[in-house]
HTML snippet that shows the backbone in 3Dmol.js (N, CA, C, O; Angstrom):
<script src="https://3Dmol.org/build/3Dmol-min.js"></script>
<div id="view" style="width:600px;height:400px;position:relative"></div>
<script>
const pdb = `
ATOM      1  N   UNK A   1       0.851  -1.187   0.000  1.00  0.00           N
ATOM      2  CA  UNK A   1       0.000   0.000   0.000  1.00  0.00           C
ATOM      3  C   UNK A   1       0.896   1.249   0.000  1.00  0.00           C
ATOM      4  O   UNK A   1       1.916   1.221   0.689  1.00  0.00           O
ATOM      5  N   UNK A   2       0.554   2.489  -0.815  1.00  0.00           N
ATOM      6  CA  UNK A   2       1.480   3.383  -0.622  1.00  0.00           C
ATOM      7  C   UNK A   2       1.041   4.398   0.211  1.00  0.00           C
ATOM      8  O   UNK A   2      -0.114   4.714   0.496  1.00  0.00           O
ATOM      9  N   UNK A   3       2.127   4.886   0.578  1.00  0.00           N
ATOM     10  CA  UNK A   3       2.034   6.118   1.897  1.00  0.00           C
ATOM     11  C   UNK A   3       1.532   7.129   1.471  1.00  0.00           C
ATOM     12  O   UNK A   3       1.528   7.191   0.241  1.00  0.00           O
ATOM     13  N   UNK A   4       0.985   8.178   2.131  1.00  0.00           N
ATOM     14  CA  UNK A   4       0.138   9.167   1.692  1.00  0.00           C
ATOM     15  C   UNK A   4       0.837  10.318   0.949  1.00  0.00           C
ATOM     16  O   UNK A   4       2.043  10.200   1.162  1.00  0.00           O
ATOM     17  N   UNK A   5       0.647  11.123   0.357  1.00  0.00           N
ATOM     18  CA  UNK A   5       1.052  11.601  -0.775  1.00  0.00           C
ATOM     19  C   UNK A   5       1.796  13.223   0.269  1.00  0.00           C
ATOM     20  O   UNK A   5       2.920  13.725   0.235  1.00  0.00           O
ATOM     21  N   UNK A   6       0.774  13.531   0.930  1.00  0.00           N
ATOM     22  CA  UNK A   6       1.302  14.801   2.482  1.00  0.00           C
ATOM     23  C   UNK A   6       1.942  14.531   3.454  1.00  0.00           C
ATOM     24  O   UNK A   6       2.815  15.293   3.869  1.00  0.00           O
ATOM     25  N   UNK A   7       1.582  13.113   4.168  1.00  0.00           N
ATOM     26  CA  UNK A   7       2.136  12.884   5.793  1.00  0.00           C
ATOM     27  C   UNK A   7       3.168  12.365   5.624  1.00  0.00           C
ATOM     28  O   UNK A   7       4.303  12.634   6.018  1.00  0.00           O
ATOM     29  N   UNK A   8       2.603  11.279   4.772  1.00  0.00           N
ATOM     30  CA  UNK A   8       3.756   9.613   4.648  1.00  0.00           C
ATOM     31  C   UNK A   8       2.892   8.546   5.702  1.00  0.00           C
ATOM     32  O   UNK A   8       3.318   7.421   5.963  1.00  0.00           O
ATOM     33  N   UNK A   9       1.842   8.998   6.157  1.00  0.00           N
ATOM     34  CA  UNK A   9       1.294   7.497   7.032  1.00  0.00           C
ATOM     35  C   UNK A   9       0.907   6.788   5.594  1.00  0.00           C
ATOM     36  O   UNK A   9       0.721   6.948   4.388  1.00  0.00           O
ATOM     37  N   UNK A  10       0.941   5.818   6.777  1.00  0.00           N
ATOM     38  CA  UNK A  10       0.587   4.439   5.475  1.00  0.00           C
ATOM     39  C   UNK A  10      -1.137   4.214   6.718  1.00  0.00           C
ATOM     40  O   UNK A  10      -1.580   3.073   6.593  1.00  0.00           O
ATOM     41  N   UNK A  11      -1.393   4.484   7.027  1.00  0.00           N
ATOM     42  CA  UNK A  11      -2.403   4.452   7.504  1.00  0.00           C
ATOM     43  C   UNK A  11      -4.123   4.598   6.457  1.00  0.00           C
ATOM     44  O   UNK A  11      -4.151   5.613   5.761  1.00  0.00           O
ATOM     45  N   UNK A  12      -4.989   3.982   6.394  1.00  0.00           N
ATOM     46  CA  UNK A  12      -6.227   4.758   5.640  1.00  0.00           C
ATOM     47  C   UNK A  12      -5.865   5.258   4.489  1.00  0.00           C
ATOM     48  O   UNK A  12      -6.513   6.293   4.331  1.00  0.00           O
ATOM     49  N   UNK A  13      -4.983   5.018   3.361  1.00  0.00           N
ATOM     50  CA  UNK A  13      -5.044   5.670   2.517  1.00  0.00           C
ATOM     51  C   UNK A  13      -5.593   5.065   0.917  1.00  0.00           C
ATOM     52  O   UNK A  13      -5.598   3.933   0.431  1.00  0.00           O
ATOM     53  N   UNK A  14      -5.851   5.853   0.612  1.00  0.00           N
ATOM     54  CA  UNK A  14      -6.332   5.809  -0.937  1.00  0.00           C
ATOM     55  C   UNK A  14      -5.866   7.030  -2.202  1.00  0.00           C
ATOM     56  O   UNK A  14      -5.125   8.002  -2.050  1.00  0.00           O
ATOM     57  N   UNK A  15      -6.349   6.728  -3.040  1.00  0.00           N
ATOM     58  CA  UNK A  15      -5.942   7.269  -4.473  1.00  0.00           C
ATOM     59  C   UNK A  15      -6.860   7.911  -4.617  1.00  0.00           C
ATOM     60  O   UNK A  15      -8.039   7.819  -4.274  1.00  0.00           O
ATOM     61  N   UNK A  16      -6.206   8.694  -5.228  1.00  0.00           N
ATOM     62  CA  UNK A  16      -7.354  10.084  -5.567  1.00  0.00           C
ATOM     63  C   UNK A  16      -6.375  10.758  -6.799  1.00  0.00           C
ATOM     64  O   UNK A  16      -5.171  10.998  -6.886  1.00  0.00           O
ATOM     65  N   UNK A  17      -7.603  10.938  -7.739  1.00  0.00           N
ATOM     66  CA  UNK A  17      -7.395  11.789  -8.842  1.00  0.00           C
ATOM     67  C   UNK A  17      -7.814  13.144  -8.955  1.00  0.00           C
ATOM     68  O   UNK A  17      -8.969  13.553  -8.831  1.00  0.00           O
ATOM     69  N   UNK A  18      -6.479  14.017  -9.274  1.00  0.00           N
ATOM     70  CA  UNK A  18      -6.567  15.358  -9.319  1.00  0.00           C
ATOM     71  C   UNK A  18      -6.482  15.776 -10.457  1.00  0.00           C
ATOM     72  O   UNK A  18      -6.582  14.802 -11.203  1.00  0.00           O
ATOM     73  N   UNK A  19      -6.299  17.046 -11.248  1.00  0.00           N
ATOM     74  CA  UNK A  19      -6.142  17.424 -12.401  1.00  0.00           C
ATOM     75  C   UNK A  19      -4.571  17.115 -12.210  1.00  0.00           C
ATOM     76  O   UNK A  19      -4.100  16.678 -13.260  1.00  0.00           O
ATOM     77  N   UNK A  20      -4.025  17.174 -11.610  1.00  0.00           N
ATOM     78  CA  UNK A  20      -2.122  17.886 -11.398  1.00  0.00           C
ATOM     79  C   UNK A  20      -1.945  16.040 -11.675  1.00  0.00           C
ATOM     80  O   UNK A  20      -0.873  15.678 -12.161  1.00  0.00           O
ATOM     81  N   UNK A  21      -2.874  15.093 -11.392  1.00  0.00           N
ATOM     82  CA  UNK A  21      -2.328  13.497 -11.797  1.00  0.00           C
ATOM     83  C   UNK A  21      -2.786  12.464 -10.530  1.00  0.00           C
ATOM     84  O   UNK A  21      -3.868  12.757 -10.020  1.00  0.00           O
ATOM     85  N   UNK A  22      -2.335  11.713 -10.171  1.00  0.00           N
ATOM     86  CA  UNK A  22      -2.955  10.704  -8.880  1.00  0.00           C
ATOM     87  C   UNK A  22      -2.373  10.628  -7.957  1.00  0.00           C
ATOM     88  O   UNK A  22      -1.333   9.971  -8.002  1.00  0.00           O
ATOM     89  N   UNK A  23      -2.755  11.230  -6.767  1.00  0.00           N
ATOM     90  CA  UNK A  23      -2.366  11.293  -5.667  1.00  0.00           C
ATOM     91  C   UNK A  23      -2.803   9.916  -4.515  1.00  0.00           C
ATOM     92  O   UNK A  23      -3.604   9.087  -4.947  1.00  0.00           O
ATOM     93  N   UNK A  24      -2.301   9.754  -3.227  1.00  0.00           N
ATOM     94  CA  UNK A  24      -2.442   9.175  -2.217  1.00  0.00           C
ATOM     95  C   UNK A  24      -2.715   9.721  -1.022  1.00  0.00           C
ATOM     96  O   UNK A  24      -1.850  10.218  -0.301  1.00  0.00           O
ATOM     97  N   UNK A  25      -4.205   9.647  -0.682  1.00  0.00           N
ATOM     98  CA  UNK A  25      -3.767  10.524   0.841  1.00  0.00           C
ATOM     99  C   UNK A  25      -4.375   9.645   1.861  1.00  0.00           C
ATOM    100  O   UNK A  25      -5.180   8.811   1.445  1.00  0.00           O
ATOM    101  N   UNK A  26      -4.159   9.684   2.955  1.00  0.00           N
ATOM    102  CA  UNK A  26      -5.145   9.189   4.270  1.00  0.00           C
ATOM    103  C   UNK A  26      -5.718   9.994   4.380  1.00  0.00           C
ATOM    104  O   UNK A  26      -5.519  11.159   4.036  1.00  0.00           O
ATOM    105  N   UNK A  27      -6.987   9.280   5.154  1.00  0.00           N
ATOM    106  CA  UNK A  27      -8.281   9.798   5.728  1.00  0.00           C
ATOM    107  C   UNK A  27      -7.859  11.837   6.124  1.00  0.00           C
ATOM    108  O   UNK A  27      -7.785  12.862   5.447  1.00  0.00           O
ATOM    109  N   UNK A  28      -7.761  11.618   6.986  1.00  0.00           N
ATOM    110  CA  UNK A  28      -7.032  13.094   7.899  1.00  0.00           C
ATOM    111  C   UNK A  28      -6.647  13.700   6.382  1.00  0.00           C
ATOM    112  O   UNK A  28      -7.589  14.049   5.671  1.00  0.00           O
ATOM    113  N   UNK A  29      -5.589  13.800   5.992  1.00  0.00           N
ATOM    114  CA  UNK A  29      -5.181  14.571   4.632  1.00  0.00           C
ATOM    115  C   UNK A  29      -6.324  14.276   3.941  1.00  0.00           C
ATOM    116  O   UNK A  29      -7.023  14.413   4.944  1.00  0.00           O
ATOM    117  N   UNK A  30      -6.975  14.042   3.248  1.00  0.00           N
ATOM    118  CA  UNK A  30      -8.230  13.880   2.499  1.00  0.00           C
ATOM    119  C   UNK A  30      -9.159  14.967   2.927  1.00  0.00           C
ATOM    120  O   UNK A  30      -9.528  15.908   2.225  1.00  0.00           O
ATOM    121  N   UNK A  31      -9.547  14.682   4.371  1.00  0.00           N
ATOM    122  CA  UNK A  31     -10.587  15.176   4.874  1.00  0.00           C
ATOM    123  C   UNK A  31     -10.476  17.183   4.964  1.00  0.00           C
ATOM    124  O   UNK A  31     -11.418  17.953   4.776  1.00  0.00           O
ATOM    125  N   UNK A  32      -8.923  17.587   5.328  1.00  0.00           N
ATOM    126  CA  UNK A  32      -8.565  18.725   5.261  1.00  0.00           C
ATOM    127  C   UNK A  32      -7.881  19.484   3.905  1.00  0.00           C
ATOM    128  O   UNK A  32      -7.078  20.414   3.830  1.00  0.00           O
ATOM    129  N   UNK A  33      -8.475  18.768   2.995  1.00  0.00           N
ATOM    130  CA  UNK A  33      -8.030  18.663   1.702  1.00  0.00           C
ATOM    131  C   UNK A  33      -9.532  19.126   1.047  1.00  0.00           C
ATOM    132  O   UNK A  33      -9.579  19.988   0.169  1.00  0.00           O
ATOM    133  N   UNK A  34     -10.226  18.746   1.345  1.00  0.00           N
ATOM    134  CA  UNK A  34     -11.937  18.368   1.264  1.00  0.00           C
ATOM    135  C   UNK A  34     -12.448  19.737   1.915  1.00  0.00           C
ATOM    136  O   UNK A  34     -13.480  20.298   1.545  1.00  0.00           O
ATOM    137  N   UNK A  35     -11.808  20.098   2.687  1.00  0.00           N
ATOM    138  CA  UNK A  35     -12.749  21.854   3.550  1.00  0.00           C
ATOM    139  C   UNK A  35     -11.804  22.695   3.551  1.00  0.00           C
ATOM    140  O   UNK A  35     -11.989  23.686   4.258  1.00  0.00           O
ATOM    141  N   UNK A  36     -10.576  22.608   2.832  1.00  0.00           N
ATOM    142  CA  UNK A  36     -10.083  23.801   1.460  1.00  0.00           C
ATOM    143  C   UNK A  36     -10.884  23.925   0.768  1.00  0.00           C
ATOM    144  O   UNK A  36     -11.546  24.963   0.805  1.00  0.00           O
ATOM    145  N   UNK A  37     -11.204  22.775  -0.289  1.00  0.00           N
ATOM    146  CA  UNK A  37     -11.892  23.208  -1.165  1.00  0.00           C
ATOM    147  C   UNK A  37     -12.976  23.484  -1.250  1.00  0.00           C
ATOM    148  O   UNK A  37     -13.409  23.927  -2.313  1.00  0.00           O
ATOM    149  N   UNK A  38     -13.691  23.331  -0.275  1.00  0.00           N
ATOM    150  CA  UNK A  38     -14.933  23.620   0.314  1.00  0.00           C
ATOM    151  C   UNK A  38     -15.213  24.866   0.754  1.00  0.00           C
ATOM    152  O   UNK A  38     -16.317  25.409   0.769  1.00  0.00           O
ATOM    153  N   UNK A  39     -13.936  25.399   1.193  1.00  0.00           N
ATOM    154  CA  UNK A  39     -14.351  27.127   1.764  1.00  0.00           C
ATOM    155  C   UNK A  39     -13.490  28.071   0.191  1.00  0.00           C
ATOM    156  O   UNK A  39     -13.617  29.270  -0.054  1.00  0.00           O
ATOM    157  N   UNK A  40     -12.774  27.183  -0.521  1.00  0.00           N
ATOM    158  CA  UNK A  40     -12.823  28.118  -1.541  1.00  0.00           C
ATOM    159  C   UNK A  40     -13.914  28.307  -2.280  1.00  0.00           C
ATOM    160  O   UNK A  40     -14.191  29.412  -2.746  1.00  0.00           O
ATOM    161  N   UNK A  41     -14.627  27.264  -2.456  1.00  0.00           N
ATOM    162  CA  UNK A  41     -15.718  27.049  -3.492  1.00  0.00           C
ATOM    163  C   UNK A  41     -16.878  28.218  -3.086  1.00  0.00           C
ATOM    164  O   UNK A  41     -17.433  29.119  -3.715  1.00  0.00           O
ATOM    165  N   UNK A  42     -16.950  27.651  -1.516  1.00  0.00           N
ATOM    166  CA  UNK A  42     -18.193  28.771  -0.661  1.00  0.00           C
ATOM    167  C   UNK A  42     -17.457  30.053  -0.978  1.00  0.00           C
ATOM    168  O   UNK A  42     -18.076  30.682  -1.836  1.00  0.00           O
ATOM    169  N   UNK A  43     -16.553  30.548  -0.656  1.00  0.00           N
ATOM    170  CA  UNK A  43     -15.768  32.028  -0.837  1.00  0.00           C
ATOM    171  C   UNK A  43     -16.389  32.454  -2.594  1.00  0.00           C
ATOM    172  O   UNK A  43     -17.286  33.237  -2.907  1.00  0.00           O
ATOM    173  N   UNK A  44     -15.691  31.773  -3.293  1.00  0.00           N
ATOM    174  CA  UNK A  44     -16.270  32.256  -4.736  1.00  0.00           C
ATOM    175  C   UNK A  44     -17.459  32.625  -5.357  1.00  0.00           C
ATOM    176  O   UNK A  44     -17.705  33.372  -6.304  1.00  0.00           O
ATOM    177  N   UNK A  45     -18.385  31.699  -4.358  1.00  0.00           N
ATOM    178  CA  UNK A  45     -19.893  31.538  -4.837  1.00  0.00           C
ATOM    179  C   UNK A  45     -20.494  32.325  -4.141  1.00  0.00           C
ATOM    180  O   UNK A  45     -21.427  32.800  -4.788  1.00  0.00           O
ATOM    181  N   UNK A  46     -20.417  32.888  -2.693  1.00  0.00           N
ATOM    182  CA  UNK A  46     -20.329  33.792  -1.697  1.00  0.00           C
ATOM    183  C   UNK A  46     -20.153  35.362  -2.788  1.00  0.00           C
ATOM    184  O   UNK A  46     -20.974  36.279  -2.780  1.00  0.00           O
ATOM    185  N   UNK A  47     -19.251  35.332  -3.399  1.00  0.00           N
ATOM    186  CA  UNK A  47     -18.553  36.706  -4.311  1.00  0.00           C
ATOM    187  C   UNK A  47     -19.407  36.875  -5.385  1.00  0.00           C
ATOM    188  O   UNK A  47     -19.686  38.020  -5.741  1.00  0.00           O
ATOM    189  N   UNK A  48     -19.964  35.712  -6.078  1.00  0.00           N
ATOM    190  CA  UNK A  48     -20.592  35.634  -6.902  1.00  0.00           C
ATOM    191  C   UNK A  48     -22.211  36.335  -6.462  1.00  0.00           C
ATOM    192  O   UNK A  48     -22.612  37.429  -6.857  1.00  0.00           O
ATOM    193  N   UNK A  49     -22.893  35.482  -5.648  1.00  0.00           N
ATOM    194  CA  UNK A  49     -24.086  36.287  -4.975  1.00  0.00           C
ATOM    195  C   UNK A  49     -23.620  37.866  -4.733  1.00  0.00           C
ATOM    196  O   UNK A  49     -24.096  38.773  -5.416  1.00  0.00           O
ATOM    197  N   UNK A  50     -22.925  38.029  -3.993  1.00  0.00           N
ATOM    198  CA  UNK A  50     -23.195  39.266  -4.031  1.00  0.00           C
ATOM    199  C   UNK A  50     -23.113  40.389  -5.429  1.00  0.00           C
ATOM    200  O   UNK A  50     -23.848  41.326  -5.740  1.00  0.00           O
ATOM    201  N   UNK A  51     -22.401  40.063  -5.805  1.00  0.00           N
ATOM    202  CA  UNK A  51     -22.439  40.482  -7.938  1.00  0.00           C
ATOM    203  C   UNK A  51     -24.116  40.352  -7.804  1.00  0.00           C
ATOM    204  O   UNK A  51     -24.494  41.518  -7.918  1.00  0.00           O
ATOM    205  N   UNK A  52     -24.962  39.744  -7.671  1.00  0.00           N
ATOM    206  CA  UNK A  52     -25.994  39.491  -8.098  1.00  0.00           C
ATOM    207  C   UNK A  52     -26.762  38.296  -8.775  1.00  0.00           C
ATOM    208  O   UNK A  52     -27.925  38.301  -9.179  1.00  0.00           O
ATOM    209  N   UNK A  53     -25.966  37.406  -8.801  1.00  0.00           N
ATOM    210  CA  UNK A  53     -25.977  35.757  -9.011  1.00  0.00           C
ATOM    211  C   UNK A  53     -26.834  35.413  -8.383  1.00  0.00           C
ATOM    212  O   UNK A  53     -26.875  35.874  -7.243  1.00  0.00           O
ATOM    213  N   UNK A  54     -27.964  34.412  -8.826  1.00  0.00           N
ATOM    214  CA  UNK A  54     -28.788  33.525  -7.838  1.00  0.00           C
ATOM    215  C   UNK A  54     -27.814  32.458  -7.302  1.00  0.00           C
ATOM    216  O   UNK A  54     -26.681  32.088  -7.613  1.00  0.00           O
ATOM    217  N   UNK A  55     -28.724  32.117  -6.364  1.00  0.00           N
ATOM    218  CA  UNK A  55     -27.512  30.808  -6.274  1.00  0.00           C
ATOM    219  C   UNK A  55     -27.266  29.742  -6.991  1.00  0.00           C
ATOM    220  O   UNK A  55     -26.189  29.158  -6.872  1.00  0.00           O
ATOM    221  N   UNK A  56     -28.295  29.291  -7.909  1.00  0.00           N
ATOM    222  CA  UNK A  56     -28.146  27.959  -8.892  1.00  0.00           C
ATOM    223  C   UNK A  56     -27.032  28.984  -9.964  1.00  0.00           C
ATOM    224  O   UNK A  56     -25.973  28.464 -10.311  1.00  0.00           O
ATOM    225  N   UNK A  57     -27.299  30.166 -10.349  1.00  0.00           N
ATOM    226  CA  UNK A  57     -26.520  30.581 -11.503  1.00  0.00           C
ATOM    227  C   UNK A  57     -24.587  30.509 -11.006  1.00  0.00           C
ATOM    228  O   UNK A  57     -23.660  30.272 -11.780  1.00  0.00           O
ATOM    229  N   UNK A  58     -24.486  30.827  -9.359  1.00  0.00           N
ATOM    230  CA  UNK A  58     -23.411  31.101  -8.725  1.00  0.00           C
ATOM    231  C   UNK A  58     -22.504  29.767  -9.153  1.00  0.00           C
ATOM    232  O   UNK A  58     -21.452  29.553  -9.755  1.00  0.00           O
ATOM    233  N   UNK A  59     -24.282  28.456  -8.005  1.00  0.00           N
ATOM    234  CA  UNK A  59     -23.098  27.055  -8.213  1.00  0.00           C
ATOM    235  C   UNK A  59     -22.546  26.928  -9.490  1.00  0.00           C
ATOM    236  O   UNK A  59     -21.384  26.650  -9.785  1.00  0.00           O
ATOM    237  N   UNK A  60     -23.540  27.170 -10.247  1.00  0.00           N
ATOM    238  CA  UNK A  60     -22.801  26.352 -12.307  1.00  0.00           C
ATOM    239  C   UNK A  60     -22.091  27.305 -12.619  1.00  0.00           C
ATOM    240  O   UNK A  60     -21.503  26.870 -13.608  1.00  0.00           O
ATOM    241  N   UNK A  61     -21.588  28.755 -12.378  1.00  0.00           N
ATOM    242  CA  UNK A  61     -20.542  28.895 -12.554  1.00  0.00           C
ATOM    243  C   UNK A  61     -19.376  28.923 -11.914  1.00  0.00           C
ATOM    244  O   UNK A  61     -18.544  29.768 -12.243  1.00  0.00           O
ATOM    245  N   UNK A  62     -19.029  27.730 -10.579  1.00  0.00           N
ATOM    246  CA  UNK A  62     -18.309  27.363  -9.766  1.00  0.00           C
ATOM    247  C   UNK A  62     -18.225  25.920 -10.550  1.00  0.00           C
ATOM    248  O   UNK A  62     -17.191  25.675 -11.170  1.00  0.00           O
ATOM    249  N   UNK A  63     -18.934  25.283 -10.539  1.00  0.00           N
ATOM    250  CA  UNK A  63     -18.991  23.631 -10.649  1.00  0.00           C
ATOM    251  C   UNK A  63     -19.956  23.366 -12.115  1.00  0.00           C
ATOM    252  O   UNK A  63     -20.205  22.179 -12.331  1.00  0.00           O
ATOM    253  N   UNK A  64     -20.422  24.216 -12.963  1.00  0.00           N
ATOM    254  CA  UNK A  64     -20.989  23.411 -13.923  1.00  0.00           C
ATOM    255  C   UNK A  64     -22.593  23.127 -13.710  1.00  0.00           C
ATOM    256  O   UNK A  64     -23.080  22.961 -12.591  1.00  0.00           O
ATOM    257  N   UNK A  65     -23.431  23.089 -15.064  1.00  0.00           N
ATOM    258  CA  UNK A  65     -24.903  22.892 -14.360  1.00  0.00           C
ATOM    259  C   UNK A  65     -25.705  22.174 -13.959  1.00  0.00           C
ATOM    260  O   UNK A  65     -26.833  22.293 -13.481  1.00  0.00           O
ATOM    261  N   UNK A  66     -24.388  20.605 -14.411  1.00  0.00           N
ATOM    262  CA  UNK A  66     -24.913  18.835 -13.933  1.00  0.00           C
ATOM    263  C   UNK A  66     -24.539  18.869 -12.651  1.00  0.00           C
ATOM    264  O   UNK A  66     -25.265  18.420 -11.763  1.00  0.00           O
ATOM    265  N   UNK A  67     -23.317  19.426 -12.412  1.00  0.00           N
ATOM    266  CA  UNK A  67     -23.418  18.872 -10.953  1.00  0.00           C
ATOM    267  C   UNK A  67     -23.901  19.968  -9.982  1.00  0.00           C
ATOM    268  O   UNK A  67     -24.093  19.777  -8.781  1.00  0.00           O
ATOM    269  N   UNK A  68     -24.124  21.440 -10.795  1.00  0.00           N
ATOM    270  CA  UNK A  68     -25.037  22.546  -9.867  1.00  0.00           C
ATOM    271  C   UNK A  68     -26.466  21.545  -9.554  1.00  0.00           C
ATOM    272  O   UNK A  68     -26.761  21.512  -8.359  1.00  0.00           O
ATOM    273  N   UNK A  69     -27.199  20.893 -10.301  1.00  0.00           N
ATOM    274  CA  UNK A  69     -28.145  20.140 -10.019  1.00  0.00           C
ATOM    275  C   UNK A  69     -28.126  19.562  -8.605  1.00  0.00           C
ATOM    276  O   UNK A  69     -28.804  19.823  -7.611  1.00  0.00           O
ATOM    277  N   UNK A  70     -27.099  18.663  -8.837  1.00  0.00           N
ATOM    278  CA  UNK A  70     -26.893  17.600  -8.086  1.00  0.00           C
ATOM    279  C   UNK A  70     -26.844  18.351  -6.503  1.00  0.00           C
ATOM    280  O   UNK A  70     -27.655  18.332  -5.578  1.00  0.00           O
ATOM    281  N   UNK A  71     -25.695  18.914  -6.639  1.00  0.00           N
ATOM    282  CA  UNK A  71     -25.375  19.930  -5.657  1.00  0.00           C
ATOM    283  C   UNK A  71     -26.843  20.526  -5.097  1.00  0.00           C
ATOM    284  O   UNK A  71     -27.271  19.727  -4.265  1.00  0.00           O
ATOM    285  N   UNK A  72     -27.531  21.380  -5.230  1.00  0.00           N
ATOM    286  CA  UNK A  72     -29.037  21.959  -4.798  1.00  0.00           C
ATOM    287  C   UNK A  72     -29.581  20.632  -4.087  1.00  0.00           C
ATOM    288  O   UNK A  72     -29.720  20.532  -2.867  1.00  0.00           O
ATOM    289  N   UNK A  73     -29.921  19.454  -5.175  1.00  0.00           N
ATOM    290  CA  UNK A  73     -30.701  18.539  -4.423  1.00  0.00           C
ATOM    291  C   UNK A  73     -30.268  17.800  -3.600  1.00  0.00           C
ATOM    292  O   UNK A  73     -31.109  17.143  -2.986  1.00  0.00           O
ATOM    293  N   UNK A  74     -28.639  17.579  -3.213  1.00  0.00           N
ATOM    294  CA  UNK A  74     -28.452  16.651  -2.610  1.00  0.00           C
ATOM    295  C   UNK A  74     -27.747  17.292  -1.255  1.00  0.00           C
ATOM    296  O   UNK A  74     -28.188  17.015  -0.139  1.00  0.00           O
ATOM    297  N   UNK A  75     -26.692  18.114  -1.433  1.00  0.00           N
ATOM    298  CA  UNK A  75     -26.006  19.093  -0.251  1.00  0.00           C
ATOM    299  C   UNK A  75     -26.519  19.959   0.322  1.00  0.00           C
ATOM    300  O   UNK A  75     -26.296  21.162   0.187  1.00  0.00           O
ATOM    301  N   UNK A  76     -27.666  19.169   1.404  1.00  0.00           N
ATOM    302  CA  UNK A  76     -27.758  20.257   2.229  1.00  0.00           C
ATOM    303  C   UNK A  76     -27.052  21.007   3.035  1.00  0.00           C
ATOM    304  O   UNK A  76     -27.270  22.174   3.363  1.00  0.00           O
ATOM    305  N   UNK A  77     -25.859  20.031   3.472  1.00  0.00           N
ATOM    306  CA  UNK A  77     -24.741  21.135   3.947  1.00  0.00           C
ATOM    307  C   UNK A  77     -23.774  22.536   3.468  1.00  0.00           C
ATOM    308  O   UNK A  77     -23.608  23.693   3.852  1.00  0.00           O
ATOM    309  N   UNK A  78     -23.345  21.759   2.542  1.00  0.00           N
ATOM    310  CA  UNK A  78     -22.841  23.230   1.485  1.00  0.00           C
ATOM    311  C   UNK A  78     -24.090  24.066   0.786  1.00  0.00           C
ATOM    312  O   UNK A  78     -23.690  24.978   0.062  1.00  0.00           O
ATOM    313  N   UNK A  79     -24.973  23.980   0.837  1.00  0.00           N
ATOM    314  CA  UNK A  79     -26.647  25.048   0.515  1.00  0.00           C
ATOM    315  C   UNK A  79     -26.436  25.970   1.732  1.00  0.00           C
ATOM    316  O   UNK A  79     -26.448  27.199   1.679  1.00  0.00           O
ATOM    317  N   UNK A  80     -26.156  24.885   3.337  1.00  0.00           N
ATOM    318  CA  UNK A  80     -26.690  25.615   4.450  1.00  0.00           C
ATOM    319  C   UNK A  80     -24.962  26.786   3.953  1.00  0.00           C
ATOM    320  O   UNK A  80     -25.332  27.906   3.603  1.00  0.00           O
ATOM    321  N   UNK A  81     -23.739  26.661   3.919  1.00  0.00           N
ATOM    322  CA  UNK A  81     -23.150  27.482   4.394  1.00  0.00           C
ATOM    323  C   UNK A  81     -22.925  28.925   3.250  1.00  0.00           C
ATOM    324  O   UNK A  81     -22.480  30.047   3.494  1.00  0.00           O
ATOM    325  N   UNK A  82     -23.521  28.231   1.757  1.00  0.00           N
ATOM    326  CA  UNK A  82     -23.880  29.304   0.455  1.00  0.00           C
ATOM    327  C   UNK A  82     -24.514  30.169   1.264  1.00  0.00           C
ATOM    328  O   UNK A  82     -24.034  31.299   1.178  1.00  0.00           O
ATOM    329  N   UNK A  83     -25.933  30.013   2.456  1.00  0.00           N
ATOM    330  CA  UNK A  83     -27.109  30.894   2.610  1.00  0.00           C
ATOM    331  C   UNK A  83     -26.878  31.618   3.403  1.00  0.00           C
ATOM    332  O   UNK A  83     -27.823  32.319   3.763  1.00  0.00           O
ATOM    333  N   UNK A  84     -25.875  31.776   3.908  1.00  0.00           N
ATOM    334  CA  UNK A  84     -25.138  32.658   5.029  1.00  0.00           C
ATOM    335  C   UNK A  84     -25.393  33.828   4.977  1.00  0.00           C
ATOM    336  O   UNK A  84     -24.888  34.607   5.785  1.00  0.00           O
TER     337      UNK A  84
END
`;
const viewer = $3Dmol.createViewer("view");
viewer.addModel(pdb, "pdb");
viewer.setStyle({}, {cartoon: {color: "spectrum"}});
viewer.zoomTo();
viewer.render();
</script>
């Protein structure tokens, strides 16, 4: 099994594909990897509303309008922290 791509535990880890190529991370690196991109995404879409963006127009131009879909119906968590 290979060691994580940040720590080096060999603990929990898995493969993950990025644009930059395939990475390895454990759980922990994953997870704080995961609410970066999570408060960039909210930050952008956050910038976007205030421009005047609804929020479905904000998500698809953050993420696209298949997974803006998806996103609305399924994340109620990232909806709750967009409505801030």
């Amino acid at each position: 099994m290979a060691a994580c791509s940040c720590c080096g535990s060999d603990k929990e880890v898995s493969d993950i594909e990025l644009t930059k190529g395939k990475f390895s991370l454990c759980a922990t690196c994953y997870q704080e990897l995961d609410k970066k991109i999570t408060n960039i995404c909210v930050g952008k879409i956050m910038q976007m509303r205030r421009m005047g963006l609804s929020q479905k127009e904000a998500i698809e131009a953050v993420f696209g309008s298949h997974e803006a879909d998806i996103i609305l119906a399924t994340d109620a968590e990232f909806n709750k922290m967009i409505y801030r």
